[in-house]
N, C-alpha and C positions, 0 to 999 in steps of 0.2 A: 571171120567169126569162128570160134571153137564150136563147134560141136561135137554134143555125149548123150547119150541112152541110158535112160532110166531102166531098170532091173523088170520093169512091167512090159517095156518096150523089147528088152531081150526075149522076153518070157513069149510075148505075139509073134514075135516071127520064130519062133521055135513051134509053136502051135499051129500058126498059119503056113509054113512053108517056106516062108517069105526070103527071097537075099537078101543076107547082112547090109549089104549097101544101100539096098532101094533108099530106104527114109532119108539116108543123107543125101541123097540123090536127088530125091521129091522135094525136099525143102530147099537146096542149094538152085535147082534150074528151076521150081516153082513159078511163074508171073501171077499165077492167083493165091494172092493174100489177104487171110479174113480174122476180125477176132470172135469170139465165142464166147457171146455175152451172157451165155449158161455156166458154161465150166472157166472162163478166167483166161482159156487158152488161144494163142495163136493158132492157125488154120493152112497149112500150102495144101494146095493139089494142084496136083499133075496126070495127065493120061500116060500112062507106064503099059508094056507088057506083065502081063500077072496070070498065071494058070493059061496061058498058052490063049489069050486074049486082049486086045486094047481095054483097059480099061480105065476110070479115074479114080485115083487112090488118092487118102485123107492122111497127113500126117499133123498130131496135133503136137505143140510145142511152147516151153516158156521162155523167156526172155531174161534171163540175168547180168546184167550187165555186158558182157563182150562174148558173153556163152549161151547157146541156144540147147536145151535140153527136150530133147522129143521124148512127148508121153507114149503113145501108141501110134498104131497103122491101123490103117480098117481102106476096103474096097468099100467106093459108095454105091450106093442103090441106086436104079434109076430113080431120077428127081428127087432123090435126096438132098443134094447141093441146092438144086433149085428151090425145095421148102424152105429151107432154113433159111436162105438169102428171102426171100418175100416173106416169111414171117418175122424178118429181123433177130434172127439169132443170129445169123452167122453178116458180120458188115465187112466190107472191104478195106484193107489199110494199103498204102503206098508202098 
């Protein structure tokens, strides 16, 4: 599958610090995939090194045919992931 970054997604990790690679990283070895029945969007996260810490990073992304375009990055909160799955925003896909 191709993947590409959206000009918003450039724009975070220039803000956040982030390496270039992470997101395609986070969504290529991802095992947890969710979709996001708020915003439309696909969901990987992965526990990644980030600011000199383990932590679980969110990468959000669409599906266009044989190309996955990731929106943003964002570091989750504690129990973030886990609201969202129990209030049914965020559901698992295969």
């Amino acid at each position: 599958m191709k993947v590409v970054y959206t000009g918003h997604l450039e724009n975070r990790l220039m803000m956040r610090g982030i390496e270039h690679d992470l997101p395609r990283e986070i969504f290529e070895e991802s095992r947890e995939k969710y979709f996001d029945w708020e915003t439309g969007h696909f969901i990987a996260v992965n526990k990644v090194r980030l600011y000199g810490k383990m932590r679980e990073v969110m990468v959000a992304y669409i599906l266009e045919g044989d190309t996955a375009k990731i929106v943003t990055i964002h570091p989750l909160k504690e129990k973030q992931k886990e609201n969202r799955i129990k209030m049914g925003r965020w559901r698992k896909v295969s």
